[in-house]
Each structure stands twice: as structure tokens, then as C-alpha cells.
Residue frames as qw, qx, qy, qz and C-alpha x, y, z in Angstrom:
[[0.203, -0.355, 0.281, -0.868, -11.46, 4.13, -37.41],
 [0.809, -0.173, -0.247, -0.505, -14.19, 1.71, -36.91],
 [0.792, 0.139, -0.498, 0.324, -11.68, -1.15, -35.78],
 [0.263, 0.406, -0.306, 0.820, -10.59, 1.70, -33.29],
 [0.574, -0.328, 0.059, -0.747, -13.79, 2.52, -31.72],
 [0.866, -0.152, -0.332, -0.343, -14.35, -1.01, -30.91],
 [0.626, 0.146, -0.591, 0.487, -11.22, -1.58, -29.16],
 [0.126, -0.333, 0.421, -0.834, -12.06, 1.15, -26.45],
 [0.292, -0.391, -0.818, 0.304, -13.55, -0.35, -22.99],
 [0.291, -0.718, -0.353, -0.525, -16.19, 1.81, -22.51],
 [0.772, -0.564, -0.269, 0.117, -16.33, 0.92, -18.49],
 [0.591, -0.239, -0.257, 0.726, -12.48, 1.65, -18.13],
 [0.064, 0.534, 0.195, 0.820, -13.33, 5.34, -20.11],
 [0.501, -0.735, -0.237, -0.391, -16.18, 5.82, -17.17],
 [0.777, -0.463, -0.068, 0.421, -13.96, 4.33, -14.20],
 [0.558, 0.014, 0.074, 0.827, -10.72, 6.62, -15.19],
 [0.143, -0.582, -0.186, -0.778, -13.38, 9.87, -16.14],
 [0.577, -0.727, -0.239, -0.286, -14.77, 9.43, -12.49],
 [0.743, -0.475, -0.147, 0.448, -11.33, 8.96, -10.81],
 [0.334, 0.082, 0.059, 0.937, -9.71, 12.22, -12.41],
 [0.193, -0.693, -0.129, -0.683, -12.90, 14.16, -11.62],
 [0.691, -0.701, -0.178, 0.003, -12.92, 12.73, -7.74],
 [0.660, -0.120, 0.014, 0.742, -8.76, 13.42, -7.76],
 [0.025, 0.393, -0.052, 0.918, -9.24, 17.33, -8.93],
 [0.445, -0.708, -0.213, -0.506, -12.03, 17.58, -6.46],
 [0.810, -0.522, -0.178, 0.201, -10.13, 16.26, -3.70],
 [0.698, 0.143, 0.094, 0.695, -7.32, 18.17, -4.88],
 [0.035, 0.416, 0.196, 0.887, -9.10, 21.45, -5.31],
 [0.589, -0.494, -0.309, -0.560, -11.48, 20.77, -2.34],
 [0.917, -0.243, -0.263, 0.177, -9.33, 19.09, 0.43],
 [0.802, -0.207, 0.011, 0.560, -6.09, 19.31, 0.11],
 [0.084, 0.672, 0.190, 0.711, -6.20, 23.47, -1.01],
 [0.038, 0.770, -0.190, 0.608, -6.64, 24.04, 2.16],
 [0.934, -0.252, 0.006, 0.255, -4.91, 21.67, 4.45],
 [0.486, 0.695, -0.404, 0.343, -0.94, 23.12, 4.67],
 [0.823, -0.531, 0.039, 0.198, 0.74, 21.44, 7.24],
 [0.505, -0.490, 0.146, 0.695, 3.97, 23.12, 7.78],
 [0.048, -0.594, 0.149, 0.789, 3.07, 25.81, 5.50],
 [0.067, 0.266, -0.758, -0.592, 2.68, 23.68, 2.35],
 [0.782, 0.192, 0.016, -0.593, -0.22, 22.45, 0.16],
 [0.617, -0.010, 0.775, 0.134, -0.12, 18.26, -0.23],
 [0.340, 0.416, -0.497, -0.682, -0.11, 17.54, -3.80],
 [0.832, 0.162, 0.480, -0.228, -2.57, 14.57, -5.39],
 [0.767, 0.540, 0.182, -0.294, -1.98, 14.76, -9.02],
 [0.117, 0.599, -0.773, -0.173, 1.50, 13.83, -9.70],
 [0.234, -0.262, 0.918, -0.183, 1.08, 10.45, -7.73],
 [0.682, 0.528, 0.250, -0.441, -2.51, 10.19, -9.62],
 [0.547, 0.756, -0.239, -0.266, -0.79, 10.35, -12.72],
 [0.036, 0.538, -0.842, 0.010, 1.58, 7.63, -11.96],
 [0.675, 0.217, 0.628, -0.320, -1.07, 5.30, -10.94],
 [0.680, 0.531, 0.107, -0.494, -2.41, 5.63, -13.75],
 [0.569, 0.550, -0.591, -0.154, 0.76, 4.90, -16.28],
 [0.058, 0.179, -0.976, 0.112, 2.01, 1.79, -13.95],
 [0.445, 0.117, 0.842, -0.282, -1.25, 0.45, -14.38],
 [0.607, 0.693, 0.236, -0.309, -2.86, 1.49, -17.69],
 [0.711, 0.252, 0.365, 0.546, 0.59, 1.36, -19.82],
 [0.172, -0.236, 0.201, 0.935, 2.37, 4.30, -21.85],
 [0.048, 0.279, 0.511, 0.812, -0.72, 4.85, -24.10],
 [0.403, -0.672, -0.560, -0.267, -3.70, 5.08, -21.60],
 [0.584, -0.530, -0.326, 0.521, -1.84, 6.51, -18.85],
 [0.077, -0.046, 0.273, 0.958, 0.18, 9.72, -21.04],
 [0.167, -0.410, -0.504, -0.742, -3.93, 10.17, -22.22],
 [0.471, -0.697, -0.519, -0.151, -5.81, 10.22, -19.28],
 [0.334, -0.550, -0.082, 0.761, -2.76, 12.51, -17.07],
 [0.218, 0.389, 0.515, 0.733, -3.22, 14.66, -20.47],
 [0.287, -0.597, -0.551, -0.507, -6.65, 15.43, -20.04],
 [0.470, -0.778, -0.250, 0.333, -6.41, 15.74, -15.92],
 [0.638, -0.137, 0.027, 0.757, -3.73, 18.26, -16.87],
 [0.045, -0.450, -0.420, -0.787, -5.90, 20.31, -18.78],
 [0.238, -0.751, -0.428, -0.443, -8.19, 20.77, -16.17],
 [0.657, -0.534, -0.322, 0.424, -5.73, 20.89, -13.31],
 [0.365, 0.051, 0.160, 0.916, -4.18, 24.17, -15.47],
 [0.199, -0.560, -0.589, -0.548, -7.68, 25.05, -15.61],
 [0.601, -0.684, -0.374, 0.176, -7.89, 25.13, -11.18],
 [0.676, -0.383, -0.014, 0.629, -4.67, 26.52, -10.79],
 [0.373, 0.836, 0.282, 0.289, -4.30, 30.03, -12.28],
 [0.093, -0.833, 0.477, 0.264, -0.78, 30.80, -11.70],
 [0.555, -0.112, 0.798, 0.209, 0.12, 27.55, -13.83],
 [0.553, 0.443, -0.205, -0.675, -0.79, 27.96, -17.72],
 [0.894, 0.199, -0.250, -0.313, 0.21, 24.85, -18.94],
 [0.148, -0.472, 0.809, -0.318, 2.65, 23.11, -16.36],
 [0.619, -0.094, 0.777, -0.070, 0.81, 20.05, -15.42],
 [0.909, 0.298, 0.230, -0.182, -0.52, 19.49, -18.93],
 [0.672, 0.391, -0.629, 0.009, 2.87, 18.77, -20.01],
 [0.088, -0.176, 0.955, -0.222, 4.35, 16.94, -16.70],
 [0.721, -0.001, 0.537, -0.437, 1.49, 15.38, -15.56],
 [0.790, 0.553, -0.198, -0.176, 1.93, 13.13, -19.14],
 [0.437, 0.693, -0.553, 0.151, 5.24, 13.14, -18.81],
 [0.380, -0.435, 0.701, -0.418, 5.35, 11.71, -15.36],
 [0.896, 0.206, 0.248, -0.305, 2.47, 8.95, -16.44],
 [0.753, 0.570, -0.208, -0.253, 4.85, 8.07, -18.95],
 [0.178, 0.477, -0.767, 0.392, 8.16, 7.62, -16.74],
 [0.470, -0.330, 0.702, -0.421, 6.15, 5.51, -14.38],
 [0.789, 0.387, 0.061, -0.473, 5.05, 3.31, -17.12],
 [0.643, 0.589, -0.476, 0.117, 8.16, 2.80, -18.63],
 [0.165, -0.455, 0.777, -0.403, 9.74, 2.03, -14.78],
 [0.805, -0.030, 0.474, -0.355, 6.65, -0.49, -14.19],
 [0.808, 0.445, -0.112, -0.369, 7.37, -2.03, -17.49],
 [0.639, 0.509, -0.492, 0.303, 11.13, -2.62, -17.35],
 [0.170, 0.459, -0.725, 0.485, 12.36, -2.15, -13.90],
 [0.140, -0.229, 0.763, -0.588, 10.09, -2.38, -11.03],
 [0.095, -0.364, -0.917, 0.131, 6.35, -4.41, -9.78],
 [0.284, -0.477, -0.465, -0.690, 3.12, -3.24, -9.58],
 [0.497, -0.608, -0.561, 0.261, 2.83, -3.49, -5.79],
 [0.165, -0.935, -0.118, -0.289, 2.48, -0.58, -3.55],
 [0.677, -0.506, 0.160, 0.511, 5.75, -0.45, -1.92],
 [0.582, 0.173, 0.449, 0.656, 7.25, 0.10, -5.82],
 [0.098, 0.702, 0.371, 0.600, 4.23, 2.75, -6.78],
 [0.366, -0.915, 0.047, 0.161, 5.23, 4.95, -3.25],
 [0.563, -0.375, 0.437, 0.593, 8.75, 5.23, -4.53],
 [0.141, 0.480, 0.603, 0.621, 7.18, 6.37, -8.00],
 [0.261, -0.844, -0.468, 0.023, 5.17, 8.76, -6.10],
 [0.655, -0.563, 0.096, 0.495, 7.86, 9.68, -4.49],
 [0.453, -0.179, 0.329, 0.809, 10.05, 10.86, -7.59],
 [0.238, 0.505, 0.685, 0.468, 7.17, 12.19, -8.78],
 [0.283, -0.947, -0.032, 0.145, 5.98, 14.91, -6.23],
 [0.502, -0.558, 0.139, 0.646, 9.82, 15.64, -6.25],
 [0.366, 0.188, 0.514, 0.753, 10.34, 16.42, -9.86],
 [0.041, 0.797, 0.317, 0.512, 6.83, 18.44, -10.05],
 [0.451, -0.782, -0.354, 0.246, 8.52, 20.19, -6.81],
 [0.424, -0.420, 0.321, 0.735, 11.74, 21.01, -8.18],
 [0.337, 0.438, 0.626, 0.550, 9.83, 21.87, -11.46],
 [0.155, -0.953, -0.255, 0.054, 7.51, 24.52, -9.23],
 [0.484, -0.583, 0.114, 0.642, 11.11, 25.76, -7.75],
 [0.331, -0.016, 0.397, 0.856, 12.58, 26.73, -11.23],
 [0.058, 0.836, 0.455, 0.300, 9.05, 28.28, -12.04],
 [0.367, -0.912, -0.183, 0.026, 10.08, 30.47, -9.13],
 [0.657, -0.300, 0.236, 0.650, 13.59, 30.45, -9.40],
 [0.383, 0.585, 0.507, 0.504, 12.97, 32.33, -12.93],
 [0.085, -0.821, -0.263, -0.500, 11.20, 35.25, -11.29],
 [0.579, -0.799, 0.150, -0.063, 12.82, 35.57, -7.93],
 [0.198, 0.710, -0.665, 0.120, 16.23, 35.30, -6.66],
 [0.718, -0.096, -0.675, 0.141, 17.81, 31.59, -5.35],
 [0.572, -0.418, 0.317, -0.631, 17.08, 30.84, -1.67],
 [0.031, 0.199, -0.955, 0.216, 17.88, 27.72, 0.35],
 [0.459, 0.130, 0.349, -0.807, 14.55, 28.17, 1.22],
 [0.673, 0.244, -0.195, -0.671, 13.17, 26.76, -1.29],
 [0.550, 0.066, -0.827, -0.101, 14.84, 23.31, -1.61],
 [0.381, 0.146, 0.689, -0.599, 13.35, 23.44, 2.73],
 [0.525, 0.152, -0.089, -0.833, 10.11, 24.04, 0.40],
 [0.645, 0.335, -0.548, -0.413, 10.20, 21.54, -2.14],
 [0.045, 0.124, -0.904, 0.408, 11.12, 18.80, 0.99],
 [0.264, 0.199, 0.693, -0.641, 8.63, 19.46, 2.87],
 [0.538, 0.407, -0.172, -0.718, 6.24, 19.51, -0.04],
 [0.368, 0.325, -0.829, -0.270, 7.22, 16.30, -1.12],
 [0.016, 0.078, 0.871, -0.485, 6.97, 14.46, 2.53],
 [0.409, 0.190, 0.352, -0.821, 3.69, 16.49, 3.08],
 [0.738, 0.274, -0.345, -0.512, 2.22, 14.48, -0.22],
 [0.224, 0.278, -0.933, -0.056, 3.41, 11.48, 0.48],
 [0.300, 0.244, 0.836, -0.390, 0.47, 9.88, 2.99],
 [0.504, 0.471, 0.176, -0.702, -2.32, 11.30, 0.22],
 [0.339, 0.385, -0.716, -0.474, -0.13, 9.72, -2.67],
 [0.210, -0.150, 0.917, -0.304, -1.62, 6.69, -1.05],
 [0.567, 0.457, 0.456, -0.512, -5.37, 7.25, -1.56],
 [0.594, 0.517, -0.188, -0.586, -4.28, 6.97, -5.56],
 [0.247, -0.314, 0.917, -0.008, -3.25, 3.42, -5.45],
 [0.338, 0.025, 0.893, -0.296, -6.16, 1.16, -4.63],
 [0.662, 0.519, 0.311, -0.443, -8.85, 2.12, -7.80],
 [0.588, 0.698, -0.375, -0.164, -6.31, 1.83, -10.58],
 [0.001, 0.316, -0.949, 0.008, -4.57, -1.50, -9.09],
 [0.597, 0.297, 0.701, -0.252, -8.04, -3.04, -8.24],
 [0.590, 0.709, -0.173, -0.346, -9.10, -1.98, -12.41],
 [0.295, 0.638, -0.637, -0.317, -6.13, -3.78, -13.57],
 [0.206, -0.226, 0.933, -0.188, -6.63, -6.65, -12.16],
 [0.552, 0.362, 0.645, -0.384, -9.93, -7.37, -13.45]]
């Protein structure tokens, strides 16, 4: 355990604890109530990818964890939806950065990208469940996707500058 304790970067712990409290706050403070064409941009998928294509499968799957917990915490039609994707996503962009694609920002918008979609089409079946099917929705889940895309941006530039150093 001791051997353990020493291995943790103290610095990255603070840097990653201050970018998942400024991501829910910008999330829960911002972009809540912003809905071009009807819809709410989404931060914390594309957050949670950062993270795993730059922190690896074991820091990335912990630190979308924890934001999950509190993003189930904001969101109180969601019980425990992001804390499993949000992990799960961190983990699929990890494994892509590792094996398939680069670490540049061309690679992590395209990650972004399948990310917002999956937690869109993930919202849909929430709703699909309780309501009846509706073209509508895949309109939804589109435009939801697009609408996140310029914001996925803003989670790039603190978790590529971090790795690099």
C-alpha cells in the first residue's frame, strides 16, 4: 500500500480535481441554459474522453468515475447513467488513442464526436423505454450531438498541455 501511495502525482490529483469541478460547473452553470435549437450542449462525455486519451485506461475510467458520481448527483432524472458511461466512454477513448488513432485534436473531435452520440442514443433508449418511438428523436439526438460539438473543444487544451509535461 505504501509503494502505492508513492506512485500517485499529487499535482496531477489537484489538476484533474479542479478540471472535473470547472467541467460540472460549466456544465451545470453555462451550458443548462444555453439550447440552441431546443437542445442542451453536452460537456461531459467529450471531458471524459480527454481524459482517457490522455491519462490511459486506469486514470481516465477513475477520474470519469468520480465526475459521474457527481454529474448523477446534478442531474435528477439520471440515477446512475453517467456513472457507468462516463467510465465507459474514458475507457473506449483510451483504448482508440492507444491502438488506433494520435493524440492530436483533429483525432480527439472525432472521439468526441462518437462520444456525445452514444451518450445521445443512450438518453434516446432511456426515453424510448417510457414513451413510444418517434423519428423525432433520432432529429433530437443529431442535433444534440452537433450542438456539443464546438464546447467538446474547450476539453482538449488542459489534459493535452498535462500530458505533455
Amino acid at each position: 500500500m505504501q509503494d502505492y501511495l508513492e506512485k500517485i502525482d499529487l499535482r496531477k490529483v489537484v489538476r484533474y480535481t479542479l478540471f472535473m469541478f470547472l467541467t460540472l460547473m460549466a456544465q451545470n452553470m453555462v451550458f443548462s441554459h444555453i439550447r440552441p435549437f431546443g437542445v442542451k450542449p453536452m460537456l461531459l462525455p467529450s471531458a471524459a474522453a480527454a481524459v482517457g486519451m490522455f491519462e490511459g485506461a486506469t486514470w481516465g475510467p477513475l477520474f470519469s468515475l468520480v465526475m459521474g458520481y457527481f454529474a448523477d448527483m446534478s442531474f435528477v432524472e439520471h440515477r446512475v447513467f453517467f456513472l457507468l458511461l462516463l467510465p465507459a466512454l474514458s475507457l473506449l477513448s483510451a483504448f482508440m488513442s492507444q491502438f488506433f488513432i494520435n493524440r492530436r485534436f483533429f483525432a480527439f473531435m472525432g472521439i468526441a464526436f462518437v462520444a456525445l452520440l452514444i451518450t445521445g442514443l443512450l438518453q434516446m433508449l432511456k426515453t424510448l423505454a417510457g414513451d413510444a418511438w418517434s423519428l423525432e428523436m433520432l432529429k433530437v439526438v443529431g442535433l444534440q450531438t452537433l450542438v456539443s460539438l464546438p464546447p467538446a473543444a474547450l476539453a482538449y487544451p488542459l489534459p493535452a498541455r498535462w500530458s505533455r509535461e
